[in-house]
Each structure stands twice: as C-alpha cells, then as structure tokens.
C-alpha positions in Angstrom: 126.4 74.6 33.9 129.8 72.6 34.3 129.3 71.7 38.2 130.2 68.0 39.6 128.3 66.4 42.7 130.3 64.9 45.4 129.3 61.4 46.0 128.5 60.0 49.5 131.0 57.4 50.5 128.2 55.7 52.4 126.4 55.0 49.2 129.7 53.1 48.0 129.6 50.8 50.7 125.8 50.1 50.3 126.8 49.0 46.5 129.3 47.2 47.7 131.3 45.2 44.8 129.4 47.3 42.3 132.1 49.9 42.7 135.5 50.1 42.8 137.4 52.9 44.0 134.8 55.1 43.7 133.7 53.9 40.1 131.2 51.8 38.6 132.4 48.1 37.9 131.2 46.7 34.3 127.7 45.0 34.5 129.3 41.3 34.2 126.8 38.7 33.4 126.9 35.1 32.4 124.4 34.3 29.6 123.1 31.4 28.6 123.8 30.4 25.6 122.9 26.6 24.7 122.1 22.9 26.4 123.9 20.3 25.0 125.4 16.4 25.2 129.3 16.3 25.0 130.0 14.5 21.4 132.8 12.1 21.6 132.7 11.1 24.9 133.1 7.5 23.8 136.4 7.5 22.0 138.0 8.4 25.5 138.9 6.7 28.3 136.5 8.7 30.9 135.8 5.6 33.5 138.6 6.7 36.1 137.3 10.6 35.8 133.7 9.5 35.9 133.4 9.3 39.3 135.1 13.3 39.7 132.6 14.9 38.0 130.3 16.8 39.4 127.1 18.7 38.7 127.5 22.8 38.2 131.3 21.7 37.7 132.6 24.4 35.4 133.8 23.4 32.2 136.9 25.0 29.9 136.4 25.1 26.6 138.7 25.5 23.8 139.0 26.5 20.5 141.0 23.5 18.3 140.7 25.4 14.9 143.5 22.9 13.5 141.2 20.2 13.6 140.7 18.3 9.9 137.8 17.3 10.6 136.3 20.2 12.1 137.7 23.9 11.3 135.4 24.8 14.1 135.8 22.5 16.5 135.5 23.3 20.4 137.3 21.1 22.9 135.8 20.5 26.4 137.6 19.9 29.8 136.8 19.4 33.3 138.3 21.6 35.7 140.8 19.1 37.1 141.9 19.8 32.7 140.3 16.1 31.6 139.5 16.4 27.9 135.8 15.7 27.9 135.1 15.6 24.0 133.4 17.9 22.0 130.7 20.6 21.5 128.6 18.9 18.8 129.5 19.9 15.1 125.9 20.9 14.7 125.9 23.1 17.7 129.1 24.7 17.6 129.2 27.3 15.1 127.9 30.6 16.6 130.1 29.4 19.9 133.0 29.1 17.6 132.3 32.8 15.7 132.0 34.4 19.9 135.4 32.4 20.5 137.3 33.6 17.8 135.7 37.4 18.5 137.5 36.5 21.7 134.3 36.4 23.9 135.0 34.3 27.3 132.8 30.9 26.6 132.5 28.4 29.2 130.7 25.7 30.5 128.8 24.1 33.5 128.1 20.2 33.8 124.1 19.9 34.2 123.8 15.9 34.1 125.7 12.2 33.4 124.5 9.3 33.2 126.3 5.9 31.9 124.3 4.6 29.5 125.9 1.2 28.8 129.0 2.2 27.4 128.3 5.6 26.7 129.2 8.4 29.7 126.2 10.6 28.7 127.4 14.4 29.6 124.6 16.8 29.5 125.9 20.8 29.9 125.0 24.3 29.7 127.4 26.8 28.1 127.7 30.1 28.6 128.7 33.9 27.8 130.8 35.8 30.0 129.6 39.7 28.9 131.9 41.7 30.6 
C-alpha cells in the first residue's frame, strides 16, 4: 500500500528549528575532537591581543599545506583574525586528513595563562558533522 500521512502542523511548531518547511533539518552536531596547547605562540607578538581573548572564544583554523616545514600544518586565529600559532605537529594529522576531506574544523579557547614569556593557550577543537 502506496498511501502518505498528512502531517500535523502543530507538531512542526513543537520541533521547532528541527524542521524546516515542513522537512527534517540535518542532525548538526559539534564533536569533540582533541585538547590541546597552541604551538608557536612565542614567535608572535600576542601581548596587545592578550588581553582580547576570551574563554569559549571560537577559534578559525586553517589549513597552510604550503608550509616547508609542515605539509600538514594548521593555522589558528582568534575571531577578531589574530594568527594564534599552530596545532601541534604531533597533534595535527587526523585534523589535517578531516580538513582536506573538507569537514568544517574549528576551535574554542578553554584556558591562557602567561607563563613568563610564554602566552600558554590551552583549546578544544572540534567537528562540525552536518
């Protein structure tokens, strides 16, 4: 039996931004993915930024695949778009390999502390699944 069942309106509006024109909006999550320290932090200049960033600040990151030193290198920046540094070489592959599948990666700043002249950025990154 080919037969379709009307759906109550009233149960769209009880969903509420679970549906969209009468369909179902993609489950969109953000997974966790790592903890880490931003590498690089003291070749910068970050004392005049410092003082803007904030914890849950979200964080762009971006893929620098020209990088000599790094073919999979991830760059980091505030969302004011202050380079930050780095994702750590030795955290960065898998990240790198979700990037380049062109999975939305991005990240949230968890802690900072100045430890003498070090600007110690602690953050989470994440998955956008979509």
């Amino acid at each position: 039996m080919n037969e379709l069942t009307n759906f109550d309106p009233q149960t769209l509006k009880i969903l509420g931004e679970s549906f969209k024109d009468g369909l179902p909006l993609p489950n969109i999550k953000e997974i966790f993915l790592i903890e880490s320290h931003i590498a690089g932090t003291s070749y910068l200049k970050l004392d005049e930024i410092e003082t803007t960033l904030e914890k849950g600040e979200f964080l762009k990151l971006i893929r620098e695949t020209a990088n000599k030193y790094d073919p999979l290198a991830i760059l980091i920046y505030d969302s004011k778009g202050n380079k930050l540094g780095y994702v750590p070489k030795d955290k960065n592959e898998v990240i790198a390999r979700l990037m380049d599948a062109g999975k939305f990666i991005f990240g949230k700043l968890v802690h900072k502390e100045r430890i003498n002249n070090w600007l110690k950025l602690i953050i989470k990154i994440y998955l956008k699944d979509m």
